[in-house]
C-alpha positions as CSV (number, residue, x, y, z in Angstrom):
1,X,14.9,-4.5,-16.1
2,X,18.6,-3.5,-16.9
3,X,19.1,-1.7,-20.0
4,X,21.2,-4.6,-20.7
5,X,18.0,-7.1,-20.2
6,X,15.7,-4.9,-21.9
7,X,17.8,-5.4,-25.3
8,X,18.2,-8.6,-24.3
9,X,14.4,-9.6,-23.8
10,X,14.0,-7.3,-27.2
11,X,15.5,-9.5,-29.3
12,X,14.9,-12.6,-27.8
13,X,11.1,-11.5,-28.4
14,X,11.6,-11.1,-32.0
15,X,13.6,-14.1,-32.9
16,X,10.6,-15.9,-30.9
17,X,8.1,-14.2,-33.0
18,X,10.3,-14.9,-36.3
19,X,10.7,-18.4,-35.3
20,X,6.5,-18.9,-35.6
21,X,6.8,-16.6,-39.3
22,X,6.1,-13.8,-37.7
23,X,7.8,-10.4,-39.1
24,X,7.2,-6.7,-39.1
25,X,5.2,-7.9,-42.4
26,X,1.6,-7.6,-41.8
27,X,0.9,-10.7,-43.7
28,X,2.3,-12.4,-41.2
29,X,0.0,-11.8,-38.6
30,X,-2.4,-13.8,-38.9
31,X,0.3,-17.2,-37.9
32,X,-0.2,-19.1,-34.7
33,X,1.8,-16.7,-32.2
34,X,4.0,-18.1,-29.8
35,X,3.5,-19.4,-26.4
36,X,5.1,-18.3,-23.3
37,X,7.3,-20.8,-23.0
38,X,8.8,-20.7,-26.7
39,X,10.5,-17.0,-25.2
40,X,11.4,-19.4,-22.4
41,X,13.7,-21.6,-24.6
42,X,14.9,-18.7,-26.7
43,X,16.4,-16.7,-23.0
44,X,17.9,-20.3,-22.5
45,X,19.3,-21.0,-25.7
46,X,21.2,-17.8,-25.3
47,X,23.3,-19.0,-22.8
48,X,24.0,-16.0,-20.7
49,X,23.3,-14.8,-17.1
50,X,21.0,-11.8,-18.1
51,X,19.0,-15.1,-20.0
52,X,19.3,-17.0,-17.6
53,X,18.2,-14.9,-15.0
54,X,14.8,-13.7,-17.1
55,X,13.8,-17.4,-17.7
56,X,14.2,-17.9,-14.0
57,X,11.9,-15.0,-13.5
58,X,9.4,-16.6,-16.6
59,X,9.7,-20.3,-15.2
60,X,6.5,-19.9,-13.1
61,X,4.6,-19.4,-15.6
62,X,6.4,-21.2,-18.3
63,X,6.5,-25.0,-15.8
64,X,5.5,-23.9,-12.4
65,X,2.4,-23.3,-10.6
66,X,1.1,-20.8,-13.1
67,X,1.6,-22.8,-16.4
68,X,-1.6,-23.4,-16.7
69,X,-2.7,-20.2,-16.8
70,X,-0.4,-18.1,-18.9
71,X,1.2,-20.1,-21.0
72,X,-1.7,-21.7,-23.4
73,X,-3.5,-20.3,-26.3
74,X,-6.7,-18.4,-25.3
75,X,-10.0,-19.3,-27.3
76,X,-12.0,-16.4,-25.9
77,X,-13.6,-13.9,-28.1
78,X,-16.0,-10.8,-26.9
79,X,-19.1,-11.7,-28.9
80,X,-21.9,-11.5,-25.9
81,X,-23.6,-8.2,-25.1
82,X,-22.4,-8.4,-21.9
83,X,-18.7,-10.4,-21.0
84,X,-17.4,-10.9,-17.3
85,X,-13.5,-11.3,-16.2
86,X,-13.6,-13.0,-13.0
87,X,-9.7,-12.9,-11.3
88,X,-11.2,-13.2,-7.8
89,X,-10.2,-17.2,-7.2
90,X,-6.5,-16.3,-8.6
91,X,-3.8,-16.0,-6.4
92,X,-2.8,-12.6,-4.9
93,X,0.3,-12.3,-6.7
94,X,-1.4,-13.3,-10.2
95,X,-3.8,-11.0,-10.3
96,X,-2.1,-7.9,-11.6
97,X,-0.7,-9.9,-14.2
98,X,-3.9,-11.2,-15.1
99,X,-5.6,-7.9,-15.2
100,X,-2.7,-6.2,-17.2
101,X,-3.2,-9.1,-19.5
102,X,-7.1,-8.7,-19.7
103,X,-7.1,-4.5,-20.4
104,X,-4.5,-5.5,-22.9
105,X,-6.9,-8.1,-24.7
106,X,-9.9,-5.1,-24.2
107,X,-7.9,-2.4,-25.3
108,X,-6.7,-4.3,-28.7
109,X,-10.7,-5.3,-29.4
110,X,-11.3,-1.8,-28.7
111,X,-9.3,-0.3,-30.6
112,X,-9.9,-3.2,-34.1
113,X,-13.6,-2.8,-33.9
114,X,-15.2,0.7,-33.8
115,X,-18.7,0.1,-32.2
116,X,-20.4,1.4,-28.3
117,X,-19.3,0.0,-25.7
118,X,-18.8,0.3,-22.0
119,X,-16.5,-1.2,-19.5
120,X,-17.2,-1.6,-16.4
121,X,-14.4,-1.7,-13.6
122,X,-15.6,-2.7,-10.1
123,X,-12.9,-3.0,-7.1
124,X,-10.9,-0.4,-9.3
125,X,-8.6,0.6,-6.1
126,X,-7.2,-2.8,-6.6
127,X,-6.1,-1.9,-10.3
128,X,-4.5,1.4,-9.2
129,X,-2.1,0.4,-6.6
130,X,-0.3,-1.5,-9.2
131,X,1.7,1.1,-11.2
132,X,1.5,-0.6,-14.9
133,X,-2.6,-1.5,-14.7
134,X,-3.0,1.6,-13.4
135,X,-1.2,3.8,-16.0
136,X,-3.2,1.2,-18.8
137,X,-6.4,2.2,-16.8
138,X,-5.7,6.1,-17.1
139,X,-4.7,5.3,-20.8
140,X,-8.7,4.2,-21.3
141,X,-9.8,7.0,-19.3
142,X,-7.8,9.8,-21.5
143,X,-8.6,7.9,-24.9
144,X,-11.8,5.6,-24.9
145,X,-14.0,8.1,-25.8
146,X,-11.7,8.4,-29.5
147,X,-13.4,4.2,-29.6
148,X,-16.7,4.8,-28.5
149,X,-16.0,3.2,-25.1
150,X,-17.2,4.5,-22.2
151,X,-15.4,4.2,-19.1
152,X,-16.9,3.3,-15.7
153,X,-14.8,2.8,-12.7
154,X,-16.3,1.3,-9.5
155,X,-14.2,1.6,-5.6
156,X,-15.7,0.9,-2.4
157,X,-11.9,2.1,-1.1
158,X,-12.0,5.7,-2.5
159,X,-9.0,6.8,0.0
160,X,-6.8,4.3,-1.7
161,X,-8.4,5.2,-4.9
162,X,-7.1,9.0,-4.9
163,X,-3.7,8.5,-2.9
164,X,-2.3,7.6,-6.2
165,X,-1.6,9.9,-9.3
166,X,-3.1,7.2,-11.8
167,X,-6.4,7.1,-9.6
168,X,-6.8,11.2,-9.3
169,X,-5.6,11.2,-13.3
170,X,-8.9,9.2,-13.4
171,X,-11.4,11.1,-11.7
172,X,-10.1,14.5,-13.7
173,X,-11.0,12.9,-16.6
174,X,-14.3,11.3,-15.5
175,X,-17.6,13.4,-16.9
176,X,-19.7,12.6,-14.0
177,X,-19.2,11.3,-10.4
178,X,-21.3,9.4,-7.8
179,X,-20.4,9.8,-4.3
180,X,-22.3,7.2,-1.8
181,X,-22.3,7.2,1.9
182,X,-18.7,8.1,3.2
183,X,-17.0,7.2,6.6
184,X,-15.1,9.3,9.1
185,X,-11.7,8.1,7.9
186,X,-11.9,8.5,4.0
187,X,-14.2,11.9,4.2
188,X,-10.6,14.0,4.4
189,X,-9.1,13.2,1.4
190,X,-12.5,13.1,-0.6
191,X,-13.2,16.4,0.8
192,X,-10.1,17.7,-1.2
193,X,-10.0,15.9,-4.6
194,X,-13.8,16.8,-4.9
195,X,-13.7,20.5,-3.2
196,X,-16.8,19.2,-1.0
197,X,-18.3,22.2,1.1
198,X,-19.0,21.4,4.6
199,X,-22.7,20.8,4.1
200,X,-22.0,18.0,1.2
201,X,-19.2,16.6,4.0
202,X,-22.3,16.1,6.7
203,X,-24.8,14.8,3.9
204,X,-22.2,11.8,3.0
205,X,-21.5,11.4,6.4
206,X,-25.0,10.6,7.3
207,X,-26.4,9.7,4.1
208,X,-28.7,6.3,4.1
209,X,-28.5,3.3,1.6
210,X,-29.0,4.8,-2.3
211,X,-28.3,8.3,-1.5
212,X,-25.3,10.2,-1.9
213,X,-23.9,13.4,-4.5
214,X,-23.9,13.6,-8.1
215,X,-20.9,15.4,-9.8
216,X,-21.6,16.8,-13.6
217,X,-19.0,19.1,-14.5
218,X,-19.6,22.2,-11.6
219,X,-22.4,21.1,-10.4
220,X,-23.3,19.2,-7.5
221,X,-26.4,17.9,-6.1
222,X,-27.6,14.9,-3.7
223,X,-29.8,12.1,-4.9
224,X,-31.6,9.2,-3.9
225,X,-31.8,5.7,-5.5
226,X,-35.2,4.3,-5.7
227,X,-35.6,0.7,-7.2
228,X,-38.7,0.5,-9.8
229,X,-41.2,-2.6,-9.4
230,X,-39.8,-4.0,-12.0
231,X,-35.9,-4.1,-10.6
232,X,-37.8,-5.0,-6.9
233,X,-38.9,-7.8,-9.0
234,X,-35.7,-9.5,-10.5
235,X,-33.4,-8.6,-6.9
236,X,-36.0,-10.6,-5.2
């Protein structure tokens, strides 16, 4: 955005807000908040070309092929003990829009209600590459511990995971590590952000399935996963 669209889409968010009762006055928040496409009319209404031109850029999501998706009142609420986000069936370009959108939703739960918790991201290479879920992922990294959240971050693409400063940001501020099996290609650039020494290079190169190195702090040392009776059990 120009700065001239940023003030633009600034005020055009607050008149949207103050047309639902919504002011700076916390006893307004608890009113129905807008939808999506009552900012949509607002951009319009103000009959320029940066309002035009940020409507356009809305309209998809507002009337187009992604109405349904964004611009509707959600009736979800965290109140199982354990909550899946599924954005795999979403289309390529939605999905950092819809993950931005869910960390925003987690974050604010977090952050209202004080109680343990853990969040678990898998495929978290995919959350890095874009800039803006990236930087909110570091933000959880540097302060969930102040909410009692812990943080775990899954990648089977650890390569792409560290080429990025939101993604090594990450890992610096990660307690403990687990490294499984490595390939050829990626070993390199692990080697480096981990400071592995050429014996714990050869281990992850030929480890088998479940094993792999352990990272607390200095201290390194290579384990194996062994699945109890009982786990055996519910895989099978």
């Amino acid at each position: 955005l120009t700065p001239a669209q940023d003030a633009l889409l600034d005020r055009a968010l607050v008149m949207t807000y103050q047309q639902k009762g919504i002011t700076q006055d916390p006893t307004t928040f608890n009113n129905d908040a807008p939808l999506l496409e009552d900012l949509y009319k607002q951009l319009i209404g103000m009959e320029s070309l940066e309002g035009r031109e940020l409507a356009n850029r809305i309209e998809k999501f507002v009337s187009g092929s992604a109405a349904g998706i964004f611009n509707q009142k959600s009736n979800f609420e965290v109140k199982n003990k354990l909550t899946v986000f599924g954005i795999r069936d979403l289309e390529e370009n939605l999905r950092p829009v819809a993950m931005y959108i869910v960390l925003d939703y987690i974050w604010n739960v977090v952050r209202r209600l004080k109680k343990k918790r853990i969040l678990i991201v898998d495929e978290a290479w995919y959350l890095v590459k874009n800039k803006d879920s990236g930087a909110y992922l570091f933000t959880f990294a540097k302060r969930a511990r102040k909410y009692l959240l812990g943080l775990t971050a899954i990648t089977q693409d650890v390569e792409d995971f560290v080429a990025t400063n939101e993604g090594k940001a990450i890992i610096t501020n990660s307690s403990l590590q687990i490294i499984l099996k490595m390939n050829t290609a990626a070993i390199d650039a692990i080697s480096k952000t981990f400071y592995l020494t050429g014996g714990e290079k050869h281990f992850l190169l030929s480890a088998g399935v479940g094993e792999g190195l352990f990272f607390a702090g200095q201290s390194h040392v290579g384990f194996r996963v062994i699945a109890g009776e009982e786990e055996k059990a519910l895989i099978e």
